[in-house]
MILOVEX-702996 format. One record per residue (C-alpha): residue number from 1; residue in one letter; x, y, z. Coordinates in Angstrom, 3 decimals. Layout:
N
   bakol   miba          x          y          z
     NUM      a          X          Y          Z
...
***
This chain:
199
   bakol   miba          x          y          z
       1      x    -10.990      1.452      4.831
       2      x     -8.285     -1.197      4.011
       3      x    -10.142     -3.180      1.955
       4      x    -11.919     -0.503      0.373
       5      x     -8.369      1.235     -0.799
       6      x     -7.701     -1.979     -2.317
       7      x    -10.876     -2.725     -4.230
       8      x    -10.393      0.889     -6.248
       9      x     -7.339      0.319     -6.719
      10      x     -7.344     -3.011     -8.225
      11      x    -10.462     -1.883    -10.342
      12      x     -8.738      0.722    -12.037
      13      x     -6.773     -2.231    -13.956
      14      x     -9.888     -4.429    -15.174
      15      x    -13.593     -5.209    -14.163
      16      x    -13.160     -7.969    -11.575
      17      x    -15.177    -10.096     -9.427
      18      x    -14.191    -10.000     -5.878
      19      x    -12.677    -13.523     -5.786
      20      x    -10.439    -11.948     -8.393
      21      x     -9.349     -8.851     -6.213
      22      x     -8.847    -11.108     -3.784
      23      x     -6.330    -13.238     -6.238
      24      x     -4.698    -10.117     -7.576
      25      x     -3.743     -8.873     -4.155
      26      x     -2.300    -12.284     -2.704
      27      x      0.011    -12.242     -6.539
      28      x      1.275     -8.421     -5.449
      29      x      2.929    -10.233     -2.298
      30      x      0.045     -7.560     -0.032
      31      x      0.163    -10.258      2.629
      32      x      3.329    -10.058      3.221
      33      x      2.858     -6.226      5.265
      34      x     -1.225     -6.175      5.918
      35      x     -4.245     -8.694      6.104
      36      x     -6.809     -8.806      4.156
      37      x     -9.534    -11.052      4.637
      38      x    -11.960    -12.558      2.151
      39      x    -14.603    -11.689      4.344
      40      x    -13.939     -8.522      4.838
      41      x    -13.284     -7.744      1.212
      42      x    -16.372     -9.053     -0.261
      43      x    -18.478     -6.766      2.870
      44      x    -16.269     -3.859      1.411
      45      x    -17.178     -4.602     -2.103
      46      x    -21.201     -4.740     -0.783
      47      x    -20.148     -1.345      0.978
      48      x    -18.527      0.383     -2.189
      49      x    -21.544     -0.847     -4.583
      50      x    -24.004      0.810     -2.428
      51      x    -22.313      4.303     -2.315
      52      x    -21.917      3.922     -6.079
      53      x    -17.798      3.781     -5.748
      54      x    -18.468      0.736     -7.948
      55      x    -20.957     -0.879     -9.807
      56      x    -21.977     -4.487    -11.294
      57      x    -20.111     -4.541    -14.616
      58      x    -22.517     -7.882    -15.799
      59      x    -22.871    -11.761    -14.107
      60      x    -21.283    -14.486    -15.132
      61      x    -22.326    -17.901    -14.558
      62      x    -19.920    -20.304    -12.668
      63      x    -19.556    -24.078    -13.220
      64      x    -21.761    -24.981     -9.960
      65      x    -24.975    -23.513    -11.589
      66      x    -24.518    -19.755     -9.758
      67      x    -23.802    -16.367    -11.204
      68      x    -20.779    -13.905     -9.600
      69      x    -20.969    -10.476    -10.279
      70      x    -18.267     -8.585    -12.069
      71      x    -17.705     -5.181    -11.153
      72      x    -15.982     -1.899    -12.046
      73      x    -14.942      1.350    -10.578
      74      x    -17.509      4.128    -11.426
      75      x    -15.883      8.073    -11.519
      76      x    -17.358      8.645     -8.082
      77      x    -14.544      5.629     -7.028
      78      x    -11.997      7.079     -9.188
      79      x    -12.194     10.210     -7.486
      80      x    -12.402      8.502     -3.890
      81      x     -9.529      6.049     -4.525
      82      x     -7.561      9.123     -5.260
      83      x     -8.301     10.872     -2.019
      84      x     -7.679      7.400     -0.367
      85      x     -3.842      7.025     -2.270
      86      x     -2.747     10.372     -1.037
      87      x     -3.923      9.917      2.656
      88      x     -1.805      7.097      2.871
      89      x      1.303      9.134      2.008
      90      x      0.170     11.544      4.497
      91      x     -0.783      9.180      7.146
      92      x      1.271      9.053     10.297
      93      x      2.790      6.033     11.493
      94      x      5.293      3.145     10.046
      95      x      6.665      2.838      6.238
      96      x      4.918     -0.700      6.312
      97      x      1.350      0.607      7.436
      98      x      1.024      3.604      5.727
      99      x      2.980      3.799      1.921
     100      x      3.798      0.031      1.112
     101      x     -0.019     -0.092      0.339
     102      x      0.054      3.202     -1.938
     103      x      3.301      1.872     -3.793
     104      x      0.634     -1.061     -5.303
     105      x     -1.058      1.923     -7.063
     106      x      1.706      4.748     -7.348
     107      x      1.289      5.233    -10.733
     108      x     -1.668      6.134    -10.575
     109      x     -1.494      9.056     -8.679
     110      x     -1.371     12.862     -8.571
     111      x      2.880     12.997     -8.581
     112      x      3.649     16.332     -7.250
     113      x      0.898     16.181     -4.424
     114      x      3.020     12.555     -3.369
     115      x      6.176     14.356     -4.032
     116      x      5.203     17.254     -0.793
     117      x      3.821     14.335      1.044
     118      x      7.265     12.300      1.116
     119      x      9.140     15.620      1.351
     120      x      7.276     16.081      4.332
     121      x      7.512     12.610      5.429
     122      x     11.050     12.815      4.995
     123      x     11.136     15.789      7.084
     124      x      9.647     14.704     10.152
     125      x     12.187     11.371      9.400
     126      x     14.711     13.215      9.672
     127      x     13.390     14.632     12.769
     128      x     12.694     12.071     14.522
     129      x     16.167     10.394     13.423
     130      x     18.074     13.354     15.392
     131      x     16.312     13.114     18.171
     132      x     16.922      9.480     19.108
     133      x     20.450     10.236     18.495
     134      x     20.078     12.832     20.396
     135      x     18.438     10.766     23.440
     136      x     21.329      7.978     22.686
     137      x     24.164     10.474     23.260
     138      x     22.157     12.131     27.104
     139      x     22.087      9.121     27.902
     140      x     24.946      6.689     26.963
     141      x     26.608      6.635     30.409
     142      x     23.872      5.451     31.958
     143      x     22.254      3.088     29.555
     144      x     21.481     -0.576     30.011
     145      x     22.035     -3.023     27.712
     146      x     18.944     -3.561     26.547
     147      x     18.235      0.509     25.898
     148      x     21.486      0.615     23.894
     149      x     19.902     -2.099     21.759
     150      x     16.716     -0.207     21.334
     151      x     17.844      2.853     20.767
     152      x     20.328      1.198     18.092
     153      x     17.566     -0.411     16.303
     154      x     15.370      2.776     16.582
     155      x     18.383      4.542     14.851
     156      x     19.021      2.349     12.488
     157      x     15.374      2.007     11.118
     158      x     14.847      5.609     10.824
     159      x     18.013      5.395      9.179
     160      x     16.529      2.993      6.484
     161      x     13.442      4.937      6.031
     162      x     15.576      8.325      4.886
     163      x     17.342      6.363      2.791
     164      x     14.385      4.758      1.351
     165      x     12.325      8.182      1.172
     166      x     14.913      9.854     -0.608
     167      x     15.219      7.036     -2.914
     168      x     11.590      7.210     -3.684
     169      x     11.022     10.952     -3.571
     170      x     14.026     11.141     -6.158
     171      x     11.663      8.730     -8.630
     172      x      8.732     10.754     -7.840
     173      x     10.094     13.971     -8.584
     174      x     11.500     12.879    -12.110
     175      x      8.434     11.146    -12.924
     176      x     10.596      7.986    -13.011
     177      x      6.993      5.970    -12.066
     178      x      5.812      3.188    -14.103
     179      x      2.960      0.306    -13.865
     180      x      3.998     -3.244    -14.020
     181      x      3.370     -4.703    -16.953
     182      x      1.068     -7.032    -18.039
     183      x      2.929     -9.676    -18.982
     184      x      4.810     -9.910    -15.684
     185      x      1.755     -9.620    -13.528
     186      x      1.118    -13.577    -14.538
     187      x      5.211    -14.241    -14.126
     188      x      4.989    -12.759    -10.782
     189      x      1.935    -14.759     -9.914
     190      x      3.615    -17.725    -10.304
     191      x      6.006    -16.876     -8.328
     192      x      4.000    -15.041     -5.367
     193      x      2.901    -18.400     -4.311
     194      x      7.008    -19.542     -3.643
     195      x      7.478    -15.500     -1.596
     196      x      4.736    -16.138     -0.103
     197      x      5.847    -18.435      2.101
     198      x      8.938    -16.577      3.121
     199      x      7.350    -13.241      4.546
***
């Protein structure tokens, strides 16, 4: 499902051959908080032509004598990738698994469905937040060293992550959301290769 999130998402900005996907995601620094593998991708891209989510765009031939296949998103992915984008902001677990992916495409989606997804995200933050505080306090006489420091840590991360949220939420809300532009998708891709190296 990963890969398949991806592939829509990087279709909605130009017809693209997989190698190209792959290309585009390794420039938006995507390594740096998930995996995806070439394999993978071009099984996903087999997977999304055959439920029509995309389709062959034309074939190109390539300087070894073969032909790649260019492809684009079809409505059917459109509509998918969009019920893809907002599970992610509803999806349970960490900031890193769950919205860094869906910031790649935030522009693209439905605002005020995101905007009760992170107010609801922010929620159970906030939640969660008072209740290792909570634990911290019960238990502070009789912690060990190493509890204090991961209960700290555990504090300070959900900490972070309101911070962050409300940050974000605040954007959402005002419509303050924007694409990158063109012109610094290639400046960033020279430099991806550089940040790369220090994830």
């Amino acid at each position: 499902m990963k890969a398949e999130f991806f592939i829509l998402g990087v279709l909605h900005r130009a017809d693209l051959h997989p190698y190209e996907i792959k290309r585009r995601l390794t420039n938006a620094l995507v390594e740096c908080y998930t995996d995806v593998d070439v394999g993978t991708l071009y099984y996903a891209v087999r997977q999304l032509a055959k439920s029509g989510d995309i389709a062959p765009r034309r074939s190109e031939k390539v300087a070894r004598g073969g032909e790649r296949t260019i492809y684009r998103i079809t409505p059917k992915g459109k509509r998918r990738f969009q019920e893809l984008l907002l599970e992610r902001f509803g999806k349970e677990g960490s900031v890193a698994q769950t919205i860094y992916p869906a910031l790649l495409f935030l522009h693209l989606a439905h605002l005020p469905a995101v905007a009760g997804l992170l107010r609801q995200r922010l929620r159970q933050t906030e939640s969660d937040l008072a209740k290792v505080c909570a634990m911290k306090d019960q238990l502070r006489a009789v912690l060990g060293t190493g509890n204090r420091y991961l209960l700290d840590h555990l504090i300070a991360v959900r900490q972070l992550d309101r911070r962050w949220l409300r940050r974000l939420l605040t954007d959402v809300e005002a419509n303050k959301v924007r694409d990158l532009k063109p012109a610094a998708i290639e400046r960033l891709a020279a430099q991806a290769a550089g940040a790369k190296r220090h994830c």
